[in-house]
C-alpha positions as CSV (number, residue, x, y, z in Angstrom):
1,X,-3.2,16.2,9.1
2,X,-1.7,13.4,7.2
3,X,-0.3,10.7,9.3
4,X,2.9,9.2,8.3
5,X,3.0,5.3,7.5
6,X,5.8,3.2,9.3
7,X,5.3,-0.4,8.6
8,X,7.1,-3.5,6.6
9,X,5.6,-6.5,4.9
10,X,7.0,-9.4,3.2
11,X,5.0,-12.0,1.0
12,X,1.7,-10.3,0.9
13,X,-0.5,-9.0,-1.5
14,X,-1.5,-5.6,-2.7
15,X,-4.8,-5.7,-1.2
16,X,-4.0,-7.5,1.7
17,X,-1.5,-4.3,2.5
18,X,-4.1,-2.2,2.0
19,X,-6.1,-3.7,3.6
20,X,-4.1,-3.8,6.9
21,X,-2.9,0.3,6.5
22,X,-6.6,0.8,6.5
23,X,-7.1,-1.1,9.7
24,X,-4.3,0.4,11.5
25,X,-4.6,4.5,9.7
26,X,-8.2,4.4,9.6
27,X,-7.9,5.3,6.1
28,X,-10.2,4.2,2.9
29,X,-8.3,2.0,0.8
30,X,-11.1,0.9,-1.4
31,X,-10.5,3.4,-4.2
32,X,-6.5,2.0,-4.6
33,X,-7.1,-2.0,-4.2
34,X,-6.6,-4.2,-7.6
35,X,-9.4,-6.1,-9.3
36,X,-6.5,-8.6,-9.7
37,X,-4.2,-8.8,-6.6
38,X,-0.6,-8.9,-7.0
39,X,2.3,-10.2,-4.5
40,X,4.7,-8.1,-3.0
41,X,8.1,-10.0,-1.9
42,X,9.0,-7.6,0.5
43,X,7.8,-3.5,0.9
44,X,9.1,-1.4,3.7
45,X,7.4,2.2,4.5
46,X,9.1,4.2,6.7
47,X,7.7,7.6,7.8
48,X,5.8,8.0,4.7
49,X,2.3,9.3,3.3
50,X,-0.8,6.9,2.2
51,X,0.1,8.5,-1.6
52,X,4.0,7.4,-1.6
53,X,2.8,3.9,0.1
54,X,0.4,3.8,-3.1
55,X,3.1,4.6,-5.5
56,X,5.8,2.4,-3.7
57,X,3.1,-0.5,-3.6
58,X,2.0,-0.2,-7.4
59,X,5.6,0.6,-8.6
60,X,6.6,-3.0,-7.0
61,X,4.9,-4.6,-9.0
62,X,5.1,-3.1,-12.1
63,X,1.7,-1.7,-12.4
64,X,0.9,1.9,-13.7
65,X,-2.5,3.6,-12.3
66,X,-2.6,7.6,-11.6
67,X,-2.8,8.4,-7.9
């Protein structure tokens, strides 16, 4: 069963997200972090999947990578 996200961050980093849904999900975001982190002004999640969070996250900040 896929637990649904519900969180909000302003001025943090694409990894540093991850890394902080990982903590809180239990999930493995090691497979979606950057090999060059980008800032995030401000992201809000609300009642979604760890796949929409990825797409939300990556659309952001303008990067493209298949999820």
């Amino acid at each position: 069963m896929n637990r649904l996200i519900v969180e909000s961050y302003n001025n943090s980093s694409i990894n540093r997200i991850l890394d902080d849904i990982g903590k809180k999900y239990s999930i493995d975001t090691s497979k979606e972090k950057l090999s060059e982190d980008m800032e995030v002004q401000e992201v809000k999640f609300k009642y979604r999947t760890y796949s929409e969070c990825i797409r939300i996250l990556y659309k952001s900040v303008g990067y493209m990578k298949a999820v």
